[in-house]
C-alpha positions in Angstrom: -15.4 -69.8 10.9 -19.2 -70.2 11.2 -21.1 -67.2 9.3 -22.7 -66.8 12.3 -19.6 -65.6 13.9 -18.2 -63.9 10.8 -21.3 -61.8 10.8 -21.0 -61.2 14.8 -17.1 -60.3 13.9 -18.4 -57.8 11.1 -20.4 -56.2 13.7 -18.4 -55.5 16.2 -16.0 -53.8 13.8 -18.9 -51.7 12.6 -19.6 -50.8 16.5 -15.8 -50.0 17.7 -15.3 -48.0 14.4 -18.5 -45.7 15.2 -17.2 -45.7 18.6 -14.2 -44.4 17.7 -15.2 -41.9 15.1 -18.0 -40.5 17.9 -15.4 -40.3 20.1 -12.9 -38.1 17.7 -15.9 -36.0 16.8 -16.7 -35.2 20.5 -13.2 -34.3 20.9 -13.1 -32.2 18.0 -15.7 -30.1 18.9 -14.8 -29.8 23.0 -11.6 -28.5 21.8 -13.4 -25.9 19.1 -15.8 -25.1 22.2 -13.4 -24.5 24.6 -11.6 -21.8 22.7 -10.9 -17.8 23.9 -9.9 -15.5 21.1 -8.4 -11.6 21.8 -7.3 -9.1 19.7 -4.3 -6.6 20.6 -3.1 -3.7 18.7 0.2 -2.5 18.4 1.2 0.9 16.6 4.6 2.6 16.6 5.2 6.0 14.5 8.4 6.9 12.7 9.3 9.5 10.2 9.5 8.8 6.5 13.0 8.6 4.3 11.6 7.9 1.4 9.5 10.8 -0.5 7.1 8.3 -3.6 5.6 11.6 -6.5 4.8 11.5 -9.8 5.7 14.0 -12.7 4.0 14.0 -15.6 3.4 16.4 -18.8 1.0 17.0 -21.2 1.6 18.3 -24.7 -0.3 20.7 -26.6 -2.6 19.7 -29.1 -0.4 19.3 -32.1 -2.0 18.1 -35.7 -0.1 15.2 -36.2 0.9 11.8 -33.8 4.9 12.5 -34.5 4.9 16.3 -33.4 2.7 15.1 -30.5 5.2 12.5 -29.8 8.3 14.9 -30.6 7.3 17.6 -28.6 6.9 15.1 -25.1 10.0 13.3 -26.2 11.9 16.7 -25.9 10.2 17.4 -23.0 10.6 14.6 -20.7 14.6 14.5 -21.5 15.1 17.7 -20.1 12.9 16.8 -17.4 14.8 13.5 -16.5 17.9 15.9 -17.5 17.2 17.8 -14.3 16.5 15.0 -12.2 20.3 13.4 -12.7 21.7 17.1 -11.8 19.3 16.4 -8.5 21.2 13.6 -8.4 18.2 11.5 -8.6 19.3 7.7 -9.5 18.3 6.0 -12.7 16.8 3.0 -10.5 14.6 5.5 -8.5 12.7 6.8 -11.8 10.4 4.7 -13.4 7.7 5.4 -16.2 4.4 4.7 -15.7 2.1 6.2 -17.7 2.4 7.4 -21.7 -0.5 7.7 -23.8 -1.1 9.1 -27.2 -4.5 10.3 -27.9 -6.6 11.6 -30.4 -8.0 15.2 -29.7 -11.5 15.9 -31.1 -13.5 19.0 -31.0 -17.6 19.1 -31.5 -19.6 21.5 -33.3 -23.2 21.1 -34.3 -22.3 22.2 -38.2 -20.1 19.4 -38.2 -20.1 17.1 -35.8 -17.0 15.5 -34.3 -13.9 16.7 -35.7 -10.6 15.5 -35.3 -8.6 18.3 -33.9 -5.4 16.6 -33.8 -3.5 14.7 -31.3 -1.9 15.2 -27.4 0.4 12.6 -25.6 0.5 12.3 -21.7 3.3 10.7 -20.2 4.2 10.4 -16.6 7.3 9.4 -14.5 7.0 7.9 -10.6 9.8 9.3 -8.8 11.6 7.5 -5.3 13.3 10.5 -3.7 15.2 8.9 -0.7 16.8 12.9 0.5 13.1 13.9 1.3 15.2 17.6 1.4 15.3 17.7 -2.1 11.5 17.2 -2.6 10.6 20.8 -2.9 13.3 21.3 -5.8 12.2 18.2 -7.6 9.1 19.7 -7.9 10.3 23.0 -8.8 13.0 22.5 -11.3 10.8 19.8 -13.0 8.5 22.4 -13.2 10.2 24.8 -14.8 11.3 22.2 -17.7 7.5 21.6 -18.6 6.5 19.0 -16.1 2.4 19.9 -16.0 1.1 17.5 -13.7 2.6 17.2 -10.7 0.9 15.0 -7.4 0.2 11.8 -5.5 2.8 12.2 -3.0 3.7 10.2 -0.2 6.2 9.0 2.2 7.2 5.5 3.3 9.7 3.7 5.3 12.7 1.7 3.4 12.7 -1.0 5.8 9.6 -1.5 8.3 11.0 -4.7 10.0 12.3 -3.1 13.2 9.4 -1.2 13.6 6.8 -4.4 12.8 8.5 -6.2 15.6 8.5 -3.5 17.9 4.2 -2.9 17.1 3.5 -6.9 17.4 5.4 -7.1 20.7 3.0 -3.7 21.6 0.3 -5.9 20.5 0.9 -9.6 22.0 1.4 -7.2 25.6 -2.2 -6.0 24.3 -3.9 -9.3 24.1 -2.1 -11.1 27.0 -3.5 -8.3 29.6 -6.8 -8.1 27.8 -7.4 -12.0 27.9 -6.1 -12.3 31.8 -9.0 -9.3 32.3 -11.6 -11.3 30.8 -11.0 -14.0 32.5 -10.9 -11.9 36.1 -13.9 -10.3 35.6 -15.7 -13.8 34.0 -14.6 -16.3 35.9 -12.9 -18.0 33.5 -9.5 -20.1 33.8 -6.9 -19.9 30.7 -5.0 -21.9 29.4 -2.4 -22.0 26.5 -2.3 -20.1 23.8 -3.1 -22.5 20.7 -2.6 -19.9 18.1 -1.6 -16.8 16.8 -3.2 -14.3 14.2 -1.2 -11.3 12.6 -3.2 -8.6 10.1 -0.8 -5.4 9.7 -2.4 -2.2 8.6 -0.5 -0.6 5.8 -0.7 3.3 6.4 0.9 5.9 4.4 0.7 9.6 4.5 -0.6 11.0 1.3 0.4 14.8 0.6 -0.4 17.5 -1.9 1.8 20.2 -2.6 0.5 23.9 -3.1 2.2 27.5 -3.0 4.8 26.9 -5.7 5.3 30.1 -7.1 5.7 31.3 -10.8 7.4 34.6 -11.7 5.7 37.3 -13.4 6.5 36.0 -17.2 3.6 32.6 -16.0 5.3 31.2 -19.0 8.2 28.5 -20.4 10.9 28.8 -19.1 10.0 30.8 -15.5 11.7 30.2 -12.3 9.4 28.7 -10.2 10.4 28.8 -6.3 10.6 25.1 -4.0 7.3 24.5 -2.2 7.4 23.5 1.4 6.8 20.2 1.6 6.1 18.4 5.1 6.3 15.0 5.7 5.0 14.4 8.9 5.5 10.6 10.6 4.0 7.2 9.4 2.2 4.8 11.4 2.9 1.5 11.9 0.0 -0.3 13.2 -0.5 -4.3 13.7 -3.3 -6.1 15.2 -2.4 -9.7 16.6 -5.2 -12.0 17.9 -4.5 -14.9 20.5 -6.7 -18.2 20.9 -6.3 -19.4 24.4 -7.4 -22.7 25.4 -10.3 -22.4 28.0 -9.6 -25.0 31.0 
């Protein structure tokens, strides 16, 4: 082969390959173009079985780390003491806080002063018989639980209910897409693809109204506040990309 012609070969290549790479391109960004996105939403509402709190104590100020440490020991066992009695299951109580500080006190003769040492410790309780809430909280209570809050109620298994809010939400974005199109002039066509985003919502609740008898000391009978848990939203948006025709 002449180099003539091996250059003229060379070239052609060169021209079909940019041809071919313009072409793709062009295609690539038609089918970006002609793109139609809508977003549905899709919420269902059921009510809670499972009751999420955390019970938590606070010891005195006591001078040393070990009667600190003793004194919250002794409390917290009769506290998960009287959460097996409520039949509360080992699985369903989990520590997640305990924390041993220092306790200082400030004067201007003397400056900081250690005064001794407290310990904080906190259980997060699952309470799936949401009618025992209101004695958890009680008979916790009266064993020296402190610091009592952060409630809220969620759903075991959400599944049935997910499905049931997407299909709510694809019916959404179907009718809202063929409107568009009505009032646009525009002609769908398929739907290329599909975009789920769920929206976690729980229902956060603080108790109040639980009652001390007169003695306001260790050991009182405190009566079960009213607790109301309400119903939980499931909500999930879905968006649909229709191809434009």
């Amino acid at each position: 082969m002449k180099k003539s012609q091996l250059i003229l070969a060379i070239l052609v290549i060169l021209a079909v390959t940019a041809i071919v790479i313009f072409a793709l391109f062009t295609v690539k960004q038609n089918n970006n173009q002609d793109r139609f996105s809508v977003t549905g939403s899709g919420t269902v509402y059921a009510k809670a079985d499972i009751a999420n709190i955390e019970i938590g104590l606070k010891t005195s100020t006591k001078q040393t780390a070990a009667e600190a440490t003793a004194e919250s020991n002794d409390t917290m066992n009769k506290i998960t003491a009287e959460l097996t009695k409520l039949n509360i299951d080992s699985k369903d109580i989990q520590t997640s806080n305990y924390t041993l500080n220092p306790v200082y006190n400030w004067t201007n003769a003397k400056g900081q002063e250690l005064a001794g040492y407290e310990v904080t410790q906190t259980l997060t309780l699952k309470i799936r018989d949401l009618n025992k809430i209101g004695d958890v909280i009680a008979k916790t209570t009266e064993q020296g639980a402190n610091q009592i809050g952060n409630i809220n109620f969620t759903i075991d298994d959400e599944s049935a209910l997910k499905d049931q809010a997407r299909e709510l939400a694809i019916k959404q974005a179907k009718e809202k897409a063929v409107l568009i199109a009505q009032q646009s002039g525009m002609k769908l066509g398929q739907v290329k693809s599909v975009y789920e985003n769920t929206n976690p919502v729980v229902t956060p609740m603080v108790y109040a109204n639980a009652k001390m008898d007169s003695n306001a000391a260790g050991g009182a009978v405190i009566a079960s506040p009213d607790i109301q848990t309400g119903q939980n939203e499931i909500k999930i948006d879905v968006t649909l990309v229709y191809e434009v025709k």
